[in-house]
C-alpha positions as YAML, in Angstrom:
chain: A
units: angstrom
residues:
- id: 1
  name: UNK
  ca: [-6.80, -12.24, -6.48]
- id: 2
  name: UNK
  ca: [-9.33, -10.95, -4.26]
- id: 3
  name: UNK
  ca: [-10.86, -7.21, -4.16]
- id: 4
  name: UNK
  ca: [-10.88, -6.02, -1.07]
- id: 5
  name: UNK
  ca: [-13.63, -3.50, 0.21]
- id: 6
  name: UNK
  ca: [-11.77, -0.10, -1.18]
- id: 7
  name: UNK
  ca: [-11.76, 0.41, -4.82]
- id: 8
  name: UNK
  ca: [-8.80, -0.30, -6.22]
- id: 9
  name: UNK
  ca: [-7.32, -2.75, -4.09]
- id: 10
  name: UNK
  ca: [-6.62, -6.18, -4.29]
- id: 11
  name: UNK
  ca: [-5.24, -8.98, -2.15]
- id: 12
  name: UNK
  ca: [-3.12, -11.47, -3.77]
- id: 13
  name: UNK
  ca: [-2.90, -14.87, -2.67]
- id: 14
  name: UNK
  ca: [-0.13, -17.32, -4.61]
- id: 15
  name: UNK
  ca: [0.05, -20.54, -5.07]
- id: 16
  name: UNK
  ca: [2.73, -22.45, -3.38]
- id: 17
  name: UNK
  ca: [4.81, -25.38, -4.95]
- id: 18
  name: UNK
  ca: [6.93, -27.13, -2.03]
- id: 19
  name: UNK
  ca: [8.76, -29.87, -1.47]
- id: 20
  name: UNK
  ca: [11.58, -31.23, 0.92]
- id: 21
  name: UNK
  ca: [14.05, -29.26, -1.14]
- id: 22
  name: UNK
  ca: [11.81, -25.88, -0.34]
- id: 23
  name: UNK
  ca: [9.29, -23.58, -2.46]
- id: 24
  name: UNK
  ca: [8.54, -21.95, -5.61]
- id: 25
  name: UNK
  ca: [6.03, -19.39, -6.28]
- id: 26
  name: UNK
  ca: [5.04, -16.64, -8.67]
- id: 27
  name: UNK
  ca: [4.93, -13.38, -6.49]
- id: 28
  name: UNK
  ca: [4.02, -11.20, -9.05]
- id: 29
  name: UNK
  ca: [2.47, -12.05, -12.48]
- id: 30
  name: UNK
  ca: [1.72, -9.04, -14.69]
- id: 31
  name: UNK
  ca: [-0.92, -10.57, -17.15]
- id: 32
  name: UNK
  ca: [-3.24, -11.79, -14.48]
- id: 33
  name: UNK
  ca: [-2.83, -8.22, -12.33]
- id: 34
  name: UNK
  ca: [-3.67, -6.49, -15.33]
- id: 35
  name: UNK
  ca: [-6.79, -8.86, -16.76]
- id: 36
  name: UNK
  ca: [-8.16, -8.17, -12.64]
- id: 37
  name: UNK
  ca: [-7.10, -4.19, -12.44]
- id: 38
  name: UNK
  ca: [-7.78, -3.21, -16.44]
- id: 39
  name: UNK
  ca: [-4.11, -1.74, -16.83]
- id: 40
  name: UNK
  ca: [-0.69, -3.50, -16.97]
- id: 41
  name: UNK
  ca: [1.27, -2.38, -13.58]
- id: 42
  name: UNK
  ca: [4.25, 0.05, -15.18]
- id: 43
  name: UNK
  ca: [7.28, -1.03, -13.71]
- id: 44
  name: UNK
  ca: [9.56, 2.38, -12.92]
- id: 45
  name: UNK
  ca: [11.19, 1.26, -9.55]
- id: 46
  name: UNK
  ca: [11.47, -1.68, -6.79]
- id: 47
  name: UNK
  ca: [11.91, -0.85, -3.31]
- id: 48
  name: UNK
  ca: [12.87, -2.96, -0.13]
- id: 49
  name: UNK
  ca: [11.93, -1.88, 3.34]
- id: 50
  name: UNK
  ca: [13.39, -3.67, 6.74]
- id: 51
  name: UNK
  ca: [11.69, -2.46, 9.64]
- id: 52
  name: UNK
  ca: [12.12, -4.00, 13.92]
- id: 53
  name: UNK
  ca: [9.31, -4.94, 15.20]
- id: 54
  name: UNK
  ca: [6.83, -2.37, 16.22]
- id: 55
  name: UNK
  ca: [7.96, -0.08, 13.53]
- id: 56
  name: UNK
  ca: [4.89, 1.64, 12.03]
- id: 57
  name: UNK
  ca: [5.75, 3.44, 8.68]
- id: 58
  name: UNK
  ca: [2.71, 5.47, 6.44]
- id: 59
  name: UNK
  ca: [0.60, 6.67, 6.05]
- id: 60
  name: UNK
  ca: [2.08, 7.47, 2.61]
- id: 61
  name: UNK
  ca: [0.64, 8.83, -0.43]
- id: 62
  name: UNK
  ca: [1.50, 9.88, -4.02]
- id: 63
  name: UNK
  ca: [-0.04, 13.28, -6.10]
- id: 64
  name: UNK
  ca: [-2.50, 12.06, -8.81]
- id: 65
  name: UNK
  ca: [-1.59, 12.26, -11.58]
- id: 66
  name: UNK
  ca: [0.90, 10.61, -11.90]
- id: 67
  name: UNK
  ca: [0.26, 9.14, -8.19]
- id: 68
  name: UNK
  ca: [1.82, 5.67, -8.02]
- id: 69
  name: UNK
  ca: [0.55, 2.08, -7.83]
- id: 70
  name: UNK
  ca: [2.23, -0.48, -5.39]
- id: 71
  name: UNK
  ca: [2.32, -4.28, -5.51]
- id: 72
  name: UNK
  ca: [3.90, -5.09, -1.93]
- id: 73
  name: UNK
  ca: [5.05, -8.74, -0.75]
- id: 74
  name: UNK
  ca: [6.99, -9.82, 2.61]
- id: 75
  name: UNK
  ca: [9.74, -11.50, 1.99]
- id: 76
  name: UNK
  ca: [10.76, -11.93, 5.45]
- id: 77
  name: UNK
  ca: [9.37, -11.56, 8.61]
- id: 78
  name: UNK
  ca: [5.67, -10.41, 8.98]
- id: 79
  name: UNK
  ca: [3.85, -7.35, 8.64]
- id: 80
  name: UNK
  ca: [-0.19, -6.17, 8.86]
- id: 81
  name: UNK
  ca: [0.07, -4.31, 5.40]
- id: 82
  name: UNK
  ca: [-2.54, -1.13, 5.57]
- id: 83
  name: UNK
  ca: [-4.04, 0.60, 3.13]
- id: 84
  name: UNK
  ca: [-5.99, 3.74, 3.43]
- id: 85
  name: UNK
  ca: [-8.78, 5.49, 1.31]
- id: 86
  name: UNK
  ca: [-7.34, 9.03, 0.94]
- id: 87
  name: UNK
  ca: [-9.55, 10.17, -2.03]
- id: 88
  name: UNK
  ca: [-11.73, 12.87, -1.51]
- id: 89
  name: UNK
  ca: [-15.38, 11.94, -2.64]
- id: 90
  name: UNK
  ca: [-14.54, 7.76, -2.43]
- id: 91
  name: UNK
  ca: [-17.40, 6.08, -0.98]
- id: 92
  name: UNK
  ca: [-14.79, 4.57, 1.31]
- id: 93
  name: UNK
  ca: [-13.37, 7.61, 2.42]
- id: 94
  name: UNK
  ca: [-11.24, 7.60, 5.28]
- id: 95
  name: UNK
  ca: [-11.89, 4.03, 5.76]
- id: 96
  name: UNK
  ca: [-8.68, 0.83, 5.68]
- id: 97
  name: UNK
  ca: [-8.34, -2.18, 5.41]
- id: 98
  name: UNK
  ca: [-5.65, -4.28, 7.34]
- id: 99
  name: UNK
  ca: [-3.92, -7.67, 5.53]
- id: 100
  name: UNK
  ca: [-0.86, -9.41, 7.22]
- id: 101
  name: UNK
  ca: [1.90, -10.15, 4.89]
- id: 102
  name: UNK
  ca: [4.43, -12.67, 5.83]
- id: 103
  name: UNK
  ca: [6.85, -15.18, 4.65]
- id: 104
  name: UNK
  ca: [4.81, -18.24, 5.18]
- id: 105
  name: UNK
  ca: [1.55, -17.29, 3.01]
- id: 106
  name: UNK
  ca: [3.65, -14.53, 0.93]
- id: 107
  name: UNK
  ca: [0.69, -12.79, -0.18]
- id: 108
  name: UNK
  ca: [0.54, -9.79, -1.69]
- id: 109
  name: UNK
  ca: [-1.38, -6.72, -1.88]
- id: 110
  name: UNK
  ca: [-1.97, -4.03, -5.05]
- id: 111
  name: UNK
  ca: [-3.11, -0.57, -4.24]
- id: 112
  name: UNK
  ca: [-3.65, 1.98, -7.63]
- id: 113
  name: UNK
  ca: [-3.17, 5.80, -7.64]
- id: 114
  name: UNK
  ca: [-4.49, 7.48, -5.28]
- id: 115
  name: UNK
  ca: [-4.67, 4.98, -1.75]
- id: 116
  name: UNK
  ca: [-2.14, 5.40, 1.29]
- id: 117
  name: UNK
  ca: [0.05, 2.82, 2.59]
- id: 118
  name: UNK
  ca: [1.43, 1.80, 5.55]
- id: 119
  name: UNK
  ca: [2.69, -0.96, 7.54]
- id: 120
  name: UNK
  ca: [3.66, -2.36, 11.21]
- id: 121
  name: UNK
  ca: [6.22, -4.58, 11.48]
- id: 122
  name: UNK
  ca: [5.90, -7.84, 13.61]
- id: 123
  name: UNK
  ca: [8.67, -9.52, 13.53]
- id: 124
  name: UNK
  ca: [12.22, -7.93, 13.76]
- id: 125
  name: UNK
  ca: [13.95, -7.68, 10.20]
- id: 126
  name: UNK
  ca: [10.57, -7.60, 8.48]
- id: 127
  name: UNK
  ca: [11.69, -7.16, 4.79]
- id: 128
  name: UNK
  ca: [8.78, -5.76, 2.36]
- id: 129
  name: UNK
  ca: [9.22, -5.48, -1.32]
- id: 130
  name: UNK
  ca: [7.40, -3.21, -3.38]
- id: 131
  name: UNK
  ca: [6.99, -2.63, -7.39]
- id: 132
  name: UNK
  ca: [5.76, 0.77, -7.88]
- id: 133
  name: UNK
  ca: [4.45, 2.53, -11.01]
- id: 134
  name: UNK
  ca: [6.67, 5.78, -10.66]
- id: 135
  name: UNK
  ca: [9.29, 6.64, -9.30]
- id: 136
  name: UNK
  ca: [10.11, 8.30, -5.70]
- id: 137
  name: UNK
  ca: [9.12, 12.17, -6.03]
- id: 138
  name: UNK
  ca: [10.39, 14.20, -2.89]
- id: 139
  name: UNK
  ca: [7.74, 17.00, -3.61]
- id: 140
  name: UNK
  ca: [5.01, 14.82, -5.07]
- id: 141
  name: UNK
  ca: [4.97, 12.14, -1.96]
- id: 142
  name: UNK
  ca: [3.23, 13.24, 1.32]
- id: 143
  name: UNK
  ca: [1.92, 11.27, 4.27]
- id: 144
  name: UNK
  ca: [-1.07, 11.05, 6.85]
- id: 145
  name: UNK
  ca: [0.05, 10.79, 10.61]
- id: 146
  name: UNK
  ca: [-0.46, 7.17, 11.12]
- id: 147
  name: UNK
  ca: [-2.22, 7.16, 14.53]
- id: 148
  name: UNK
  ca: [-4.80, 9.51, 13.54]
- id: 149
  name: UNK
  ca: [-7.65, 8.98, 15.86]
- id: 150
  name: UNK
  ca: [-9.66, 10.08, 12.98]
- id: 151
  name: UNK
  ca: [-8.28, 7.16, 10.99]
- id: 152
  name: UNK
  ca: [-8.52, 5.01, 14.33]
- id: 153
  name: UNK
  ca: [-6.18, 2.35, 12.56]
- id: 154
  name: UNK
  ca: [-5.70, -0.73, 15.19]
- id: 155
  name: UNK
  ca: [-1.74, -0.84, 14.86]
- id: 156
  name: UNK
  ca: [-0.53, -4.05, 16.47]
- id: 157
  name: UNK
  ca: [1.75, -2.37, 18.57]
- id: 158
  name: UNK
  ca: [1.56, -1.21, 22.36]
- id: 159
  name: UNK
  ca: [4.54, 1.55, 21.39]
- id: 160
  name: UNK
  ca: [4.68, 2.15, 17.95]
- id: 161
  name: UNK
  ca: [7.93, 3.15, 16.50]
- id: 162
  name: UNK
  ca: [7.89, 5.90, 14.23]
- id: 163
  name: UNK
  ca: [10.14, 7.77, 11.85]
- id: 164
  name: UNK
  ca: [10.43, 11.98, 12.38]
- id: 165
  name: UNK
  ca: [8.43, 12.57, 9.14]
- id: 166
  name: UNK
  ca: [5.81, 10.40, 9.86]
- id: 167
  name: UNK
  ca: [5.48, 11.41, 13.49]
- id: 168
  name: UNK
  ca: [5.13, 15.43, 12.03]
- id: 169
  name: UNK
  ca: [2.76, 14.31, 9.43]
- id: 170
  name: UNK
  ca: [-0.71, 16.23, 9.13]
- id: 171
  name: UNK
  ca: [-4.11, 14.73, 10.32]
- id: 172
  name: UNK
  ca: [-6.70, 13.40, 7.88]
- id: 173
  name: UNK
  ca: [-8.44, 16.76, 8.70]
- id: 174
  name: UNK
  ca: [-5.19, 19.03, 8.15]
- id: 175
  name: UNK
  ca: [-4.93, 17.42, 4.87]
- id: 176
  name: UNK
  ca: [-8.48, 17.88, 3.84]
- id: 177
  name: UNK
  ca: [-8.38, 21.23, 5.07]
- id: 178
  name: UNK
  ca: [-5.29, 22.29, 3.03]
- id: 179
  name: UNK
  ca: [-6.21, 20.25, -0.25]
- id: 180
  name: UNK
  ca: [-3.50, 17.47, 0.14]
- id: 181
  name: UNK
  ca: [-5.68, 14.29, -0.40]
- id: 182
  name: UNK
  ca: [-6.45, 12.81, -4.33]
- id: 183
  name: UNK
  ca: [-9.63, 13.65, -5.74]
- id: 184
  name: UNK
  ca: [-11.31, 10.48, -6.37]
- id: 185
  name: UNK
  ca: [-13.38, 11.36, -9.20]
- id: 186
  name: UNK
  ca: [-9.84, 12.47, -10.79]
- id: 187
  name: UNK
  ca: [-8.13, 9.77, -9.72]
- id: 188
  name: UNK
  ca: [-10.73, 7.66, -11.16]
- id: 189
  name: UNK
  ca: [-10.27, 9.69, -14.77]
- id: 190
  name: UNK
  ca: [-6.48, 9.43, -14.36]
- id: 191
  name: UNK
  ca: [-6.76, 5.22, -13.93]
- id: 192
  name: UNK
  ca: [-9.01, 4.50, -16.40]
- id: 193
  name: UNK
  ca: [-6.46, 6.26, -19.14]
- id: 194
  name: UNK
  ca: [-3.71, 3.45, -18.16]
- id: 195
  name: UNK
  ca: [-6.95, 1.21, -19.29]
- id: 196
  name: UNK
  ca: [-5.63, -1.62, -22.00]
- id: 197
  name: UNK
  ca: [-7.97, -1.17, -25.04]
...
């Protein structure tokens, strides 16, 4: 597991056992996550996203508390995974970091409370799975617009493909403006109570 260069996230790369007859790996190991991120991940919902290529979908968000933690793999296909400081006060602020997830490597990436997500798809039928800490809330989810000039993420496509909600999503300034975004200092409070003692 590697940190990357926002708080709270981590890239995961597994080790791969194959053979003639094909691979085995452990995507997801809960013990080692936790001994790297301080807190077990609570499991309270699996998701699967299939996405053409050039589909861009984020930048996506949960309320803290109880926000909601995401350990993403690609099972198929290939995606650049995103994530997004959205917490108000984070050294990082604003800033993202870009990590492509495919099925050759099949890293992973972990993102705590608090961070936005997003992906582009680069391969038709690119299938993401995610493990998230809570489970979907309609009024406690929001989103970023994902080309943002403000966010100035390089999406790896010429015409990205986006879905109605993300394409009427507010701009990193709209957000701060209305009070959308995570505090980070509270955000920071809120993680370090799922702390293992």
């Amino acid at each position: 597991m590697r940190e990357l260069g926002i708080e709270g996230a981590w890239e995961i790369v597994p080790q791969l056992h194959g053979d003639p007859r094909g691979l085995f790996t452990e995507w997801y190991r809960f013990d080692h996550l936790a001994a790297e991120v301080g807190h077990p991940l609570r499991l309270a919902q699996a998701n699967l996203s299939v996405s053409a290529a050039g589909v861009v979908r984020g930048i996506h968000f949960a309320d803290v508390p109880p926000g909601q933690a995401k350990y993403v793999t690609c099972v198929r296909g290939a995606v650049l995974d995103v994530i997004v400081d959205l917490r108000v006060g984070s050294p990082t602020f604003g800033q993202w970091e870009g990590v492509q997830l495919d099925d050759t490597d099949r890293r992973a990436v972990y993102l705590s409370e608090g961070l936005g997500h997003g992906f582009c798809a680069l391969t038709d039928d690119a299938t993401l799975s995610y493990l998230c800490s809570e489970t979907y809330s309609p009024t406690g989810e929001h989103g970023i617009h994902p080309l943002d000039p403000d966010l100035a993420i390089e999406w790896p496509a010429s015409a990205p493909q986006l879905s109605g909600k993300d394409e009427s999503a507010p701009s990193l300034a709209e957000a701060i403006a209305t009070g959308l975004l995570p505090d980070y200092e509270q955000t920071k409070a809120f993680t370090a109570g799922l702390t293992v003692h």
